[in-house]
NUVEX-733241 format. One record per residue (C-alpha): x, z, y; residue number from 1. Coordinates in steps of 0.02 Angstrom, whole numbers. Last residue first. Layout:
<atoms>
{east = X, up = Z, north = Y, pos = NUM}
...
</atoms>
This chain:
<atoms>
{east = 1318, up = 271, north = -843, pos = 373}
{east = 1284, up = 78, north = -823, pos = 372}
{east = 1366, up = 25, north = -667, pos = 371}
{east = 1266, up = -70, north = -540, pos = 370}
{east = 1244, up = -225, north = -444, pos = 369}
{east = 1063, up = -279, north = -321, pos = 368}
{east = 1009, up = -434, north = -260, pos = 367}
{east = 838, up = -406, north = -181, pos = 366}
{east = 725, up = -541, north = -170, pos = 365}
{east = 582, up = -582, north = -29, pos = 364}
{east = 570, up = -421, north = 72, pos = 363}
{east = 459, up = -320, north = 113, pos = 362}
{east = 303, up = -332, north = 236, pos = 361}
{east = 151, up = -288, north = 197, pos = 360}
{east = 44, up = -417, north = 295, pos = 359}
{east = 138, up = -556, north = 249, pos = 358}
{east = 230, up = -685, north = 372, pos = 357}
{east = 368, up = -565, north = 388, pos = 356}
{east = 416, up = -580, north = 205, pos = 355}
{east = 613, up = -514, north = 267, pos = 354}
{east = 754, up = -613, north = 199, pos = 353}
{east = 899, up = -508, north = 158, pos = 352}
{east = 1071, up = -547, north = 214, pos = 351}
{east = 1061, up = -421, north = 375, pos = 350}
{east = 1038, up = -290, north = 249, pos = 349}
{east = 1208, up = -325, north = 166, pos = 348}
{east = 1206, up = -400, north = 0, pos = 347}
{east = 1237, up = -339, north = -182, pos = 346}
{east = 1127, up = -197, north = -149, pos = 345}
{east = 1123, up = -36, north = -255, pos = 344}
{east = 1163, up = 47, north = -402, pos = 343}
{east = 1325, up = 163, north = -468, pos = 342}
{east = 1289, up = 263, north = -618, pos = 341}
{east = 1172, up = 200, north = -684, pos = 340}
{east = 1022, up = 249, north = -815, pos = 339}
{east = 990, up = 439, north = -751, pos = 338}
{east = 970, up = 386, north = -563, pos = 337}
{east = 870, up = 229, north = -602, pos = 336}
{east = 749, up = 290, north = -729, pos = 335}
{east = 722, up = 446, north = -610, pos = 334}
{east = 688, up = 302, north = -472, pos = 333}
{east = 584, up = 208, north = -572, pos = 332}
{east = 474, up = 361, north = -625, pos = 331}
{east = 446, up = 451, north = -469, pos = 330}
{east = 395, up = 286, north = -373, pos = 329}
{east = 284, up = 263, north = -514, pos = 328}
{east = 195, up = 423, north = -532, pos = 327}
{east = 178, up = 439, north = -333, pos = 326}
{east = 90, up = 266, north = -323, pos = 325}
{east = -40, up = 335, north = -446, pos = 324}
{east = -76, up = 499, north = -371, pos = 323}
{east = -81, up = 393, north = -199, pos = 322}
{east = -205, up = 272, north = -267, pos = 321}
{east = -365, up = 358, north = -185, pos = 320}
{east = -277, up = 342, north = -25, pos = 319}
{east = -351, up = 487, north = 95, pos = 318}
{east = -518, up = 420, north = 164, pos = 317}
{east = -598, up = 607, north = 176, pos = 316}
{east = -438, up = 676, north = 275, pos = 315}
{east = -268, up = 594, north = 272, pos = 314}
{east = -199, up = 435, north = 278, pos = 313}
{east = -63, up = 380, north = 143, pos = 312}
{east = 70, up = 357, north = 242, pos = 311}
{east = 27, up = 493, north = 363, pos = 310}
{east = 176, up = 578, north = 312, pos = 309}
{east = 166, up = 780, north = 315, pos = 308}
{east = 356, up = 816, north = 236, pos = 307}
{east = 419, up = 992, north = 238, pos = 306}
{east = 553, up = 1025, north = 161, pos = 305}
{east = 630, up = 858, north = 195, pos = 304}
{east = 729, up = 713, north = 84, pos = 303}
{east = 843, up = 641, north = 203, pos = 302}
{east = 839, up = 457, north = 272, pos = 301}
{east = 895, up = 485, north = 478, pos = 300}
{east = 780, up = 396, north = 602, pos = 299}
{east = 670, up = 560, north = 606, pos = 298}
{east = 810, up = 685, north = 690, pos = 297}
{east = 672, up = 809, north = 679, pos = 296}
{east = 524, up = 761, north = 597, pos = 295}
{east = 346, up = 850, north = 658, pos = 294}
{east = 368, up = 851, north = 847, pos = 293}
{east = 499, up = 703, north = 828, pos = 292}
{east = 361, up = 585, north = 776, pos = 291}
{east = 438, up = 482, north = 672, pos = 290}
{east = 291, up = 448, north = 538, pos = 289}
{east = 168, up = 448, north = 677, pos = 288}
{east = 239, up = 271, north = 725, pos = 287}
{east = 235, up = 215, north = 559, pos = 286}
{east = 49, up = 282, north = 570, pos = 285}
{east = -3, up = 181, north = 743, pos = 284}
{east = -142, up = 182, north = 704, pos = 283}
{east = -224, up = 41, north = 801, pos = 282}
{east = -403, up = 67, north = 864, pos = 281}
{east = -510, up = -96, north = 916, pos = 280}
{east = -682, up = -47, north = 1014, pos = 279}
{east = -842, up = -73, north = 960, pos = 278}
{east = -918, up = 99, north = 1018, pos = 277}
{east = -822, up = 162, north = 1158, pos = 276}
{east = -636, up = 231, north = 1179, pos = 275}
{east = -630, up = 377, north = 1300, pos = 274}
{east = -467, up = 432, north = 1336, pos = 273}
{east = -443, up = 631, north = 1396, pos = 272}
{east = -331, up = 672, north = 1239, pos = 271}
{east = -485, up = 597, north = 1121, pos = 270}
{east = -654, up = 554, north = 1166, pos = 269}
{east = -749, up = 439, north = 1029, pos = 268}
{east = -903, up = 341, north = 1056, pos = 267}
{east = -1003, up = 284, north = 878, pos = 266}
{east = -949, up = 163, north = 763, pos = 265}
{east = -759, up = 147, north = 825, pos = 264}
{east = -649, up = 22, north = 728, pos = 263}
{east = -504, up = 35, north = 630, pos = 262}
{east = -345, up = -67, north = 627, pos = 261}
{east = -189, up = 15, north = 530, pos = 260}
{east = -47, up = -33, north = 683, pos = 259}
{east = 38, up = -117, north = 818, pos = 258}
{east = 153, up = -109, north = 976, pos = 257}
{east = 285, up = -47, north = 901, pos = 256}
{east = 332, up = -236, north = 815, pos = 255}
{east = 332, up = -263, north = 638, pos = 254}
{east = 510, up = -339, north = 586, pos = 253}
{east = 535, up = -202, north = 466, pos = 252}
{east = 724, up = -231, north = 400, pos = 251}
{east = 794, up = -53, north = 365, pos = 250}
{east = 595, up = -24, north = 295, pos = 249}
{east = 537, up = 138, north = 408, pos = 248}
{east = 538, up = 311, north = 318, pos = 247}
{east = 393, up = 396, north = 266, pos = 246}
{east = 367, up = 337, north = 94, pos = 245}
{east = 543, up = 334, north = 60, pos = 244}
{east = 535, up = 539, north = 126, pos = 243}
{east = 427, up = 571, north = 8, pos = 242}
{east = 504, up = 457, north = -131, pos = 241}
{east = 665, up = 569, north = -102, pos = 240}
{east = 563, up = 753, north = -93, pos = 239}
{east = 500, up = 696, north = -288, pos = 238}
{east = 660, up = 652, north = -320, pos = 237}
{east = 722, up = 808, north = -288, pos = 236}
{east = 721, up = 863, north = -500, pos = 235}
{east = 861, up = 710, north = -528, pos = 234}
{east = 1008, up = 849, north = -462, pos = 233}
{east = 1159, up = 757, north = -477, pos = 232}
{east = 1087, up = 586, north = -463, pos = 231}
{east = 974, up = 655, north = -336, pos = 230}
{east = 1135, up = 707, north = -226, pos = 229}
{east = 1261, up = 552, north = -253, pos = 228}
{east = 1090, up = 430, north = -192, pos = 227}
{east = 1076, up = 533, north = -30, pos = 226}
{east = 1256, up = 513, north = -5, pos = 225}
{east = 1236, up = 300, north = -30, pos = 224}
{east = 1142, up = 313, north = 112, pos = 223}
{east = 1150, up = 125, north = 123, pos = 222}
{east = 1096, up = 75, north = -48, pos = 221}
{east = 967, up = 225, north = -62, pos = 220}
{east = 856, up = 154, north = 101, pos = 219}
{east = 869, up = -23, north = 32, pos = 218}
{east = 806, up = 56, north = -173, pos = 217}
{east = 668, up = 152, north = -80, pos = 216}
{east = 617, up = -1, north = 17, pos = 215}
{east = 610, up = -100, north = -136, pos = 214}
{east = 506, up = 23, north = -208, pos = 213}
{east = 400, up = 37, north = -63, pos = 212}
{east = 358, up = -165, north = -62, pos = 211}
{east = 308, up = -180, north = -218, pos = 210}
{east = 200, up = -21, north = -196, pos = 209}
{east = 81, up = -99, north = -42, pos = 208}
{east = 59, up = -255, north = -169, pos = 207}
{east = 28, up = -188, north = -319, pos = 206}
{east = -116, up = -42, north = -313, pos = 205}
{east = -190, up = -133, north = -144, pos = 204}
{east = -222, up = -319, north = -217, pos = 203}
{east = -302, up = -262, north = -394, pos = 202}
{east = -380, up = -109, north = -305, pos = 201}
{east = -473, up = -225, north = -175, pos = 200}
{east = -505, up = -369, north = -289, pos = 199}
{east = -585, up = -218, north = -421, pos = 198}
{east = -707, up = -175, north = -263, pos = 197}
{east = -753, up = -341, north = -220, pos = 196}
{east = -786, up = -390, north = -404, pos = 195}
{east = -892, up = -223, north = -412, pos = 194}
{east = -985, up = -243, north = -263, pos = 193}
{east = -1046, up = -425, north = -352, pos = 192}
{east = -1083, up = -366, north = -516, pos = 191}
{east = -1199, up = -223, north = -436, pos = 190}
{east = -1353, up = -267, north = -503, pos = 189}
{east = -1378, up = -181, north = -657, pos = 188}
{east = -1289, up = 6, north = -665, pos = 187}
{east = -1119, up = 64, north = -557, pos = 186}
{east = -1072, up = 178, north = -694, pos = 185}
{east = -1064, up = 74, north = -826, pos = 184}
{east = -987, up = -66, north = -732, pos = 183}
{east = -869, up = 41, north = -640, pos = 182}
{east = -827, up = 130, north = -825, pos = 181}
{east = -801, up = -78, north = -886, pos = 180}
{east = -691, up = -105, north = -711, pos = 179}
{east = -566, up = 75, north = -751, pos = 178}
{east = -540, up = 28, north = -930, pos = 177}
{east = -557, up = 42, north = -1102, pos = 176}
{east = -652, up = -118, north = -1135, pos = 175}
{east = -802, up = -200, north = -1122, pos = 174}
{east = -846, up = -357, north = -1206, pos = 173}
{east = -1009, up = -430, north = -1140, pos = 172}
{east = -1012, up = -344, north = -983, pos = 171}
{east = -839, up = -359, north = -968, pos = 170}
{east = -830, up = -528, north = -968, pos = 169}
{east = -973, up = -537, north = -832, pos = 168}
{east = -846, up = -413, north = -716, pos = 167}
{east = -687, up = -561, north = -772, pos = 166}
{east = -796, up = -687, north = -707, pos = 165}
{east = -833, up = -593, north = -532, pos = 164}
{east = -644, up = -543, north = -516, pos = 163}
{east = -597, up = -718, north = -535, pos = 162}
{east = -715, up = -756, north = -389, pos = 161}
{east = -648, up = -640, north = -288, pos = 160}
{east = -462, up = -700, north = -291, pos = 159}
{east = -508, up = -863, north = -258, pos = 158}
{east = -625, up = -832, north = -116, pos = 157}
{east = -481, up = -706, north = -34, pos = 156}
{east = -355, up = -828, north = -57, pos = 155}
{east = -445, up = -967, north = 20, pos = 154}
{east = -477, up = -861, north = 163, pos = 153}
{east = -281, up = -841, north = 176, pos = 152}
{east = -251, up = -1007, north = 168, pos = 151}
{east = -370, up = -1054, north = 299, pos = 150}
{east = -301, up = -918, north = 431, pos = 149}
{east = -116, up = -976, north = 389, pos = 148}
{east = -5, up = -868, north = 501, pos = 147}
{east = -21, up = -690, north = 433, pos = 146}
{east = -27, up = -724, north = 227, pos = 145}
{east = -113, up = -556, north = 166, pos = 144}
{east = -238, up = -658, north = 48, pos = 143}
{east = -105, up = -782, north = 18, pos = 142}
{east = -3, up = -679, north = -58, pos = 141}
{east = -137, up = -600, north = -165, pos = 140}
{east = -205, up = -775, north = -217, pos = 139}
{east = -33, up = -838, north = -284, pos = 138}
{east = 4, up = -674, north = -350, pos = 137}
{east = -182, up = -682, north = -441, pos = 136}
{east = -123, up = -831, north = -523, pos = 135}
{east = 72, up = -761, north = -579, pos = 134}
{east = -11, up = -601, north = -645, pos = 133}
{east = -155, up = -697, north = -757, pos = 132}
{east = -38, up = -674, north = -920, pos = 131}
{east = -91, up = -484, north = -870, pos = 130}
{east = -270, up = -507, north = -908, pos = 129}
{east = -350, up = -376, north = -795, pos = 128}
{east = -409, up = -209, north = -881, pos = 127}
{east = -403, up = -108, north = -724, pos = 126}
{east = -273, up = 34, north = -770, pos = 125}
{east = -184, up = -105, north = -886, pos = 124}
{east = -151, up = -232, north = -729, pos = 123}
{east = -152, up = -99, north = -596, pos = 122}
{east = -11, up = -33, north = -737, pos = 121}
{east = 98, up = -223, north = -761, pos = 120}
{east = 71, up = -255, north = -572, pos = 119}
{east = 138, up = -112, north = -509, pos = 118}
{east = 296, up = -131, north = -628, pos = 117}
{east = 319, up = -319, north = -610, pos = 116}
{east = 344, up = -348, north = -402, pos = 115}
{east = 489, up = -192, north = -413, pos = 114}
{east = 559, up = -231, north = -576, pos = 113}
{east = 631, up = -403, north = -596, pos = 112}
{east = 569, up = -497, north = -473, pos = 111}
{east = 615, up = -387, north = -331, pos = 110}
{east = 763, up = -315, north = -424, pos = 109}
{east = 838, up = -503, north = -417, pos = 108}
{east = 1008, up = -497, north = -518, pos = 107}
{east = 1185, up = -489, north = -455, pos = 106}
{east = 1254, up = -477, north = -577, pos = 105}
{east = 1211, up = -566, north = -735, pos = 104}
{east = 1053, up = -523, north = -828, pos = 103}
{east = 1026, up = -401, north = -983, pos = 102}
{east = 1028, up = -264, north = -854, pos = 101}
{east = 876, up = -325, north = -788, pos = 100}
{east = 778, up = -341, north = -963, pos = 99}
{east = 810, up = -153, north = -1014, pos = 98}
{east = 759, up = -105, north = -837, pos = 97}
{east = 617, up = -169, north = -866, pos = 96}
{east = 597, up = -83, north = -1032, pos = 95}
{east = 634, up = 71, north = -959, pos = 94}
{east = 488, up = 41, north = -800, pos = 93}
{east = 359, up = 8, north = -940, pos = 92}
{east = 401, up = 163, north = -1044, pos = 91}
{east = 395, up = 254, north = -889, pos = 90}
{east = 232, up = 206, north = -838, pos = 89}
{east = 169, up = 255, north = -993, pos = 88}
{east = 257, up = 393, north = -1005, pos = 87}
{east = 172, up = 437, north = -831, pos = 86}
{east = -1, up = 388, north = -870, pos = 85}
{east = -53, up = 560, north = -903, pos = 84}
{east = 4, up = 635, north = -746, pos = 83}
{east = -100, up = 479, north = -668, pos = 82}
{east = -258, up = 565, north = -754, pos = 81}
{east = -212, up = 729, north = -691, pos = 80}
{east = -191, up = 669, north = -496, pos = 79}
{east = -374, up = 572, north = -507, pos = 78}
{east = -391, up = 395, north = -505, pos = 77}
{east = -488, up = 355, north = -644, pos = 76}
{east = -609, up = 505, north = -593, pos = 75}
{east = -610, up = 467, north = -408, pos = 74}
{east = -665, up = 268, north = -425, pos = 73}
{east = -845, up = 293, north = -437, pos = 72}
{east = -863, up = 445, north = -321, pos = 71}
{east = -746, up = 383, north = -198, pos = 70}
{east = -844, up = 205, north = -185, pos = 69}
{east = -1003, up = 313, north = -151, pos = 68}
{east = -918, up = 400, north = -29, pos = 67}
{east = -876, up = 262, north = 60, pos = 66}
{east = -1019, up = 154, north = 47, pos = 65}
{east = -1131, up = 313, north = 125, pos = 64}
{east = -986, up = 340, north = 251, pos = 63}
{east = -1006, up = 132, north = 314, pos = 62}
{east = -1202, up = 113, north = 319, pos = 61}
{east = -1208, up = 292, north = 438, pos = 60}
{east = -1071, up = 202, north = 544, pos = 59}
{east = -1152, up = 51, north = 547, pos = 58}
{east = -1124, up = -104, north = 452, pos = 57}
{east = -1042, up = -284, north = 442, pos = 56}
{east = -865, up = -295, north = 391, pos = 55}
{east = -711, up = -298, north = 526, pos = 54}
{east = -596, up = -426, north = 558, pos = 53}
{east = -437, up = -464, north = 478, pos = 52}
{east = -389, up = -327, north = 393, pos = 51}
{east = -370, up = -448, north = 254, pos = 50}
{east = -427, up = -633, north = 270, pos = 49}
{east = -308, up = -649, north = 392, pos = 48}
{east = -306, up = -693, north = 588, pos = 47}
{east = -245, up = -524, north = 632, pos = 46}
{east = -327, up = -377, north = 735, pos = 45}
{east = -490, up = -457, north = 814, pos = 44}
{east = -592, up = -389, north = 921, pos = 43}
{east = -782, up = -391, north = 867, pos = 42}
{east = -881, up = -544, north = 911, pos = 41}
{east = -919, up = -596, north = 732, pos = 40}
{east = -925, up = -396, north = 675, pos = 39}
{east = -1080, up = -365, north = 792, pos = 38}
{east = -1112, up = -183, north = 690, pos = 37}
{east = -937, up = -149, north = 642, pos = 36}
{east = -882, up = -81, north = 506, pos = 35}
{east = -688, up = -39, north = 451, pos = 34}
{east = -691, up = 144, north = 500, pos = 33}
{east = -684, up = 274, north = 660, pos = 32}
{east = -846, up = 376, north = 674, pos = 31}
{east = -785, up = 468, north = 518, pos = 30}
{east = -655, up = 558, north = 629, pos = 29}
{east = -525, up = 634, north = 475, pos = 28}
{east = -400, up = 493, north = 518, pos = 27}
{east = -429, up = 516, north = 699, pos = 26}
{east = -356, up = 699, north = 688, pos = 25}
{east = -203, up = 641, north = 613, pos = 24}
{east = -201, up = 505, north = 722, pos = 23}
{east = -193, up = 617, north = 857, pos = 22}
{east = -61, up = 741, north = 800, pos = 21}
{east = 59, up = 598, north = 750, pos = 20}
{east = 37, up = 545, north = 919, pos = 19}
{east = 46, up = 349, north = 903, pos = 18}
{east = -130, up = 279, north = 967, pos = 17}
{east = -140, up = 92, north = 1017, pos = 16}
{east = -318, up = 35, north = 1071, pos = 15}
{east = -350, up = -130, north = 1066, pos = 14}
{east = -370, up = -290, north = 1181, pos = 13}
{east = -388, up = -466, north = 1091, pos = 12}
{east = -233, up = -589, north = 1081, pos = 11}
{east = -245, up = -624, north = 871, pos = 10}
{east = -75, up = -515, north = 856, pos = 9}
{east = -168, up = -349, north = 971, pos = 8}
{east = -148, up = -342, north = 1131, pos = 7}
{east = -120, up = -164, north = 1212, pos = 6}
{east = -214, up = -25, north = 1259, pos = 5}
{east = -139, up = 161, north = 1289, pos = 4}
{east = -136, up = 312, north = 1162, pos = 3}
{east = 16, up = 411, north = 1161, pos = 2}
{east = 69, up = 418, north = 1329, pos = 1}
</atoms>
């Protein structure tokens, strides 16, 4: 069965759908989204600030903010304006590299390139003060912090309200930069959307990647095959960070029974189940991701001809950042492959300490040793 009900982490009932086919098609329903017209009694996922519970709205209030969010952010975000940040991004992810192999071995990837590369371009893209990255950490962290409902409120306030000063310094000095063109484009009165918004993009366009790159560099470490064959032929990385974005973290502590939350704004039938307005849907997408009707042999790490993750969504709420993910997962492992000749984890698996009280996952450092080619 691949939709049944199940509790969710907070202890309220859900709906748990892991057909790949299914959530496919429920990804492209726009009666399922994050509103919810009684959102204090809705069922809750997660007792965070983030995908916590749902916002207020119906489904008509919900596709009209939606697509006007895509048509503000689209341009920035588009696949030929992240081509053109790629030397940029490459630049960045050299000179990181630079300062890595400058350390002793072991030395922390995490720190050292995987947390500071999204940050540094969300940081330029947006126009946010990067001698701010260590504050907004703090706040980002505990924004997606599972087990502290208080702290993670407190996050979210925090991390608003410096988005709402920085918005009325851009009004007075703008800038080249994805929150001055909101501003402009947005007009008077939307200061506060606008904060929300850039808090969204500043906590989505670093955290989520953080943690893929250092998945990437796990999943390379122990098939240490797949890492011989794109350092011999560096033009399939593009099917490599594919298949990293599909593949399962070797240490995911997240349980099967769980998934993207969305909400029904209007009664959906689906595979003979009939989930009513106001219920809880989990996506199960990691789930999807090994579907063995669309991934044969899906526990192994190869790079695939054909590759339809669900990582990213799909349909009319496809990741707007996935153009600018792709550019940097590209770029840091290319940097890797034609910089060393040997590179991977210092540690076992089983040595690394999971962040399984945050919402995305990953890991907490990553000792890694190479050899310089």
């Amino acid at each position: 069965m691949t939709i049944k009900r199940v509790p969710t982490p907070a202890g309220d009932q859900a709906w748990l759908v892991t057909g790949y086919d299914q959530i496919r098609t429920l990804l492209a329903d726009r009666r399922l989204g994050r509103s919810h017209v009684d959102p204090d009694n809705a069922p809750r996922f997660i007792d965070s600030a983030v995908l916590g519970r749902p916002r207020q709205g119906t489904e008509q209030e919900e596709n009209e903010r939606h697509t006007w969010m895509r048509r503000m952010l689209a341009p920035s975000f588009s696949a030929r304006n992240m081509e053109k940040l790629r030397p940029r991004v490459r630049q960045i992810a050299d000179g990181l590299l630079d300062e890595l192999t400058g350390q002793p071995q072991p030395a922390d990837f995490h720190e050292a390139v995987s947390f500071k590369l999204p940050v540094l371009v969300i940081c330029e893209l947006l126009g946010v003060p990067y001698e701010d990255r260590e504050t907004f950490r703090r706040w980002s962290e505990a924004m997606s912090t599972l087990n502290d409902p208080e702290k993670s409120q407190q996050g979210f306030a925090n991390l608003g309200t410096y988005m709402g000063e920085l918005v009325e310094r851009k009004k007075k000095e703008p800038g080249d930069d994805v929150i001055t063109r909101l501003i402009e484009g947005a007009g008077p009165g939307q200061e506060e959307v606008i904060a929300q918004l850039s808090a969204g993009l500043l906590f989505a366009g670093h955290e989520t990647t953080v943690a893929v790159i250092d998945r990437g560099v796990m999943l390379l470490s122990i098939n240490p095959d797949q890492w011989d064959a794109i350092r011999e032929n560096p033009r399939t990385i593009p099917d490599a960070v594919e298949e990293i974005l599909r593949h399962r973290s070797p240490i995911s502590t997240r349980s099967d029974d769980i998934g993207m939350p969305r909400y029904a704004m209007a009664d959906i039938d689906i595979d003979g189940v009939h989930i009513q307005s106001g219920d809880l849907v989990l996506l199960g997408i990691e789930q999807a991701n090994r579907d063995e009707t669309r991934f044969p042999e899906p526990a192994l790490f190869v790079p695939r001809d054909s590759n339809p993750h669900l990582t990213f969504g799909h349909g009319p709420r496809f990741c707007i950042g996935a153009p600018l993910a792709r550019v940097e997962l590209t770029e840091v492992f290319t940097a890797l492959v034609t910089r060393f000749a040997t590179f991977g984890l210092a540690v076992g698996v089983a040595q690394l300490t999971p962040r399984a009280e945050q919402l995305v996952g990953g890991v907490a450092h990553l000792p890694v040793r190479w050899t310089a080619l």
